[in-house]
N, C-alpha and C positions, 0 to 999 in steps of 0.2 A: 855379457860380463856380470859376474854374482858382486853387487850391490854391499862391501863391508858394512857393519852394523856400528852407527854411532854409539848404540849403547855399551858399546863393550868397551869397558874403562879407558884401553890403552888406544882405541880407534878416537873417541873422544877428549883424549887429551891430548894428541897428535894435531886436532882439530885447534880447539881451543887454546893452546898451551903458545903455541907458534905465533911469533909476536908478530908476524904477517898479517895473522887474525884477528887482530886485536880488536879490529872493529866491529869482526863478529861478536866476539864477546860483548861487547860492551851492549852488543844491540840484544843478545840474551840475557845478559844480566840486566838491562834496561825492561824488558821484558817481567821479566821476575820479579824484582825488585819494587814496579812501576814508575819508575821512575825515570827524568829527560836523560836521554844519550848524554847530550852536554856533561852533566854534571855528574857522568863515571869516568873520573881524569885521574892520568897519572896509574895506568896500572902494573901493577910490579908485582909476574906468577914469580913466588918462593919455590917451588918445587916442580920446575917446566920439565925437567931432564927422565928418561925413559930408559928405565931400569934395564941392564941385560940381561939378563934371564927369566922369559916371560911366564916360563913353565915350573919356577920355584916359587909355590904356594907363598911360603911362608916372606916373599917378598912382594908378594901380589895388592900390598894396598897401593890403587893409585889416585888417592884423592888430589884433587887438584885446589891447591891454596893459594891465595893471591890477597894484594891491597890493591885498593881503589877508592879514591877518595879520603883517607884516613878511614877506611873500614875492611877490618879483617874478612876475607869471605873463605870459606871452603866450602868447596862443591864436590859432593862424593856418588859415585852410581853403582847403586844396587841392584842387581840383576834380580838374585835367588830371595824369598820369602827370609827373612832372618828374626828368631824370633826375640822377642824385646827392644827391637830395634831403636826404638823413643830412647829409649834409654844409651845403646852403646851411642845415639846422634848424640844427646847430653853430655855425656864424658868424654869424646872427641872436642865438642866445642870450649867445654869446660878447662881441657890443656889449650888447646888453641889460644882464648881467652889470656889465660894467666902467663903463658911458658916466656912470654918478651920482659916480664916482670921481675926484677934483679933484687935480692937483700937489700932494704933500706931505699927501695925506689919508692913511688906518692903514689897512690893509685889513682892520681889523676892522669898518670903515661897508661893505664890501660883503655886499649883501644875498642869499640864499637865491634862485635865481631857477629856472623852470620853465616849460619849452617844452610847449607843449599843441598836438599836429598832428594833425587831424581832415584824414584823407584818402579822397577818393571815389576809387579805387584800392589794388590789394593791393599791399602793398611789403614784406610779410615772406611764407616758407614756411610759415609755422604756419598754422593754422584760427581762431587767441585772434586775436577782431578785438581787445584792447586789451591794448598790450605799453608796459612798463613799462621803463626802463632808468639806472640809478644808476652812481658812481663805485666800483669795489670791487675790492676785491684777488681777484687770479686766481684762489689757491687756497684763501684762509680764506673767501672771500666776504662780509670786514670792510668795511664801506661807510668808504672814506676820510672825503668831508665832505655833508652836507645841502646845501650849494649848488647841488647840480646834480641835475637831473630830468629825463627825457623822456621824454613820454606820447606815443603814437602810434593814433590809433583809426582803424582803417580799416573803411569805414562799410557796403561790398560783403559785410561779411562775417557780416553778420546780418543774418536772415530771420526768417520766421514760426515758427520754433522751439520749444522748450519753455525755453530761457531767458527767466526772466522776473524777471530780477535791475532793479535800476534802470539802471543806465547802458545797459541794451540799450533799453530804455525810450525813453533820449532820443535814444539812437541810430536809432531808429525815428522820433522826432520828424525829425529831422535828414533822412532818408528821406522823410518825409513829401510826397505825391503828389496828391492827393486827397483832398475833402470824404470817403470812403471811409476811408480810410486814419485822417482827424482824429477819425469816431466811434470807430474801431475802439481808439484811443489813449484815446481817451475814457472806454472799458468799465472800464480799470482801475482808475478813481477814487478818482486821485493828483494831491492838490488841486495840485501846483506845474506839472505833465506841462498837465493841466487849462488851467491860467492861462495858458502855453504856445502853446496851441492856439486859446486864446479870441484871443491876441493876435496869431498867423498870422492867425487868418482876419479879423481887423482889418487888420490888412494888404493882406490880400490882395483886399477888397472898396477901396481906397485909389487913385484913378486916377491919380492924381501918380505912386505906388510902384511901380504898377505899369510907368508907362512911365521910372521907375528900371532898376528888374528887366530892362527889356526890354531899356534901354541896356548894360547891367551883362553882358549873357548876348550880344550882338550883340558886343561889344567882346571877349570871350573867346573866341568864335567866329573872329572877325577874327584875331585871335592868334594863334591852333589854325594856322588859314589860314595866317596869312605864316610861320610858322616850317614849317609842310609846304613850302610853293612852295620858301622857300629850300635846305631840305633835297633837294628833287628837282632843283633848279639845281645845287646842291652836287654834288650825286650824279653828274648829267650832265656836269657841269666834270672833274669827278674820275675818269671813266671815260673826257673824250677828251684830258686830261693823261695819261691812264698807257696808253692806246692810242697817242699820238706819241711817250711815251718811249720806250715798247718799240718802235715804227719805229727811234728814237734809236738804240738800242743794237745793235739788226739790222743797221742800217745800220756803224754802227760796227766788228760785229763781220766785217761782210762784207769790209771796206778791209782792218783787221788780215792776213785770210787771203790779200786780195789782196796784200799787203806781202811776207809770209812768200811768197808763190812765185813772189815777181821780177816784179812785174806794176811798171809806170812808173807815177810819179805823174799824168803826162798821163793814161796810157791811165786810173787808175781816176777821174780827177776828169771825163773826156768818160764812163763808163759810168756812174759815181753821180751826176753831175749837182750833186757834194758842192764 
């Protein structure tokens, strides 16, 4: 039985999302976070429910948002390399942040919030697949305020190692390939990792999900696709733009010298054809 891939937005939020799971989560986001199970209480996903049409791009965000604890989190998984990605994380978190925030509210009602980006691509030089990053002063390294968070796991960067901390753990889950890969996660028996695994491969025996998954992976594929083609259009466009401007300018530069040494405007408009 082929093994669906937790990374793939919609397989992962199926996972996660399902308030059956809650205690998976909590034990990933505990994970994450570092912080005790206990004290990720109370969690309420905003956006659990799984869009119908998995094959329309243009509805294809499935980040997954939730409270816990009085702390915003959203967790987003990014397959494909995206470029400036620090940046669209910032401006997702940044609505996130503000959007519960009413005319004439205190900004004391704004809440604690934390961007969680699980990327199948490397996007920093370090070797730590999980980089952590806060608001803080340059030199004293005083964290201004708890509001702002950003986790970034980048998934390529753990192997079969001697790390055997938990979040490499589900990092691994996350990787997950293979009815192979499911026993080997299995060995550790860590009853939440466990619960996990039992619920992939529920999944993944599901012919419905499956031909989700297939949509869901066909449609990102297509994606990959048309932003290449455009990109080699682009590319083509822009090398015979700046091969006729530089004719442009040639040409230009050639009338100038004809100017400078007395040549008629007849004679250079019959020899350039300008």
């Amino acid at each position: 039985m082929k093994i669906l891939s937790p990374k793939l937005d919609i397989i992962f939020k199926r996972i996660f999302s399902d308030k059956d799971n809650s205690d998976i989560l909590a034990d990933f986001l505990s994970c994450i976070l570092d912080i005790d199970v206990e004290d990720i209480s109370d969690i309420q996903i905003e956006n659990g429910e799984l869009l119908p049409d998995f094959s329309d791009r243009k509805k294809s965000i499935l980040d997954l948002r939730l409270t816990a604890g009085g702390i915003k989190i959203n967790i987003e998984i990014q397959i494909s390399a995206y470029k400036d990605y620090e940046n669209r994380a910032l401006f997702y978190w940044s609505r996130l942040y503000s959007k519960d925030l009413q005319e004439g509210d205190s900004y004391s009602n704004l809440m604690p919030t934390y961007s969680i980006n699980i990327l199948d691509f490397n996007m920093f030089d370090s070797d730590d697949y999980h980089s952590t990053f806060l608001l803080t002063e340059q030199k004293r390294g005083e964290v201004m305020t708890n509001h702002i968070r950003f986790d970034f796991l980048e998934l390529r960067k753990v192997g079969n190692g001697k790390d055997m901390s938990r979040l490499s753990r589900w990092i691994k889950f996350l990787n997950i390939k293979s009815e192979e890969d499911a026993e080997m996660l299995e060995t550790y028996n860590d009853k939440k990792l466990n619960k996990a695994v039992s619920v992939i491969k529920h999944l993944s025996a599901d012919e419905r999900i499956q031909m989700e998954a297939l949509a869901r992976e066909m449609a990102a594929h297509d994606e990959a696709t048309i932003k290449e083609t455009y990109y080699e259009q682009g590319m083509r466009q822009g090398m015979q733009q700046g091969v006729q401007q530089g004719m442009r300018q040639s040409e230009q530069r050639i009338i100038e010298n004809m100017r400078k040494l007395g040549i008629s405007e007849d004679v250079i408009q019959s020899v350039t054809k300008i």
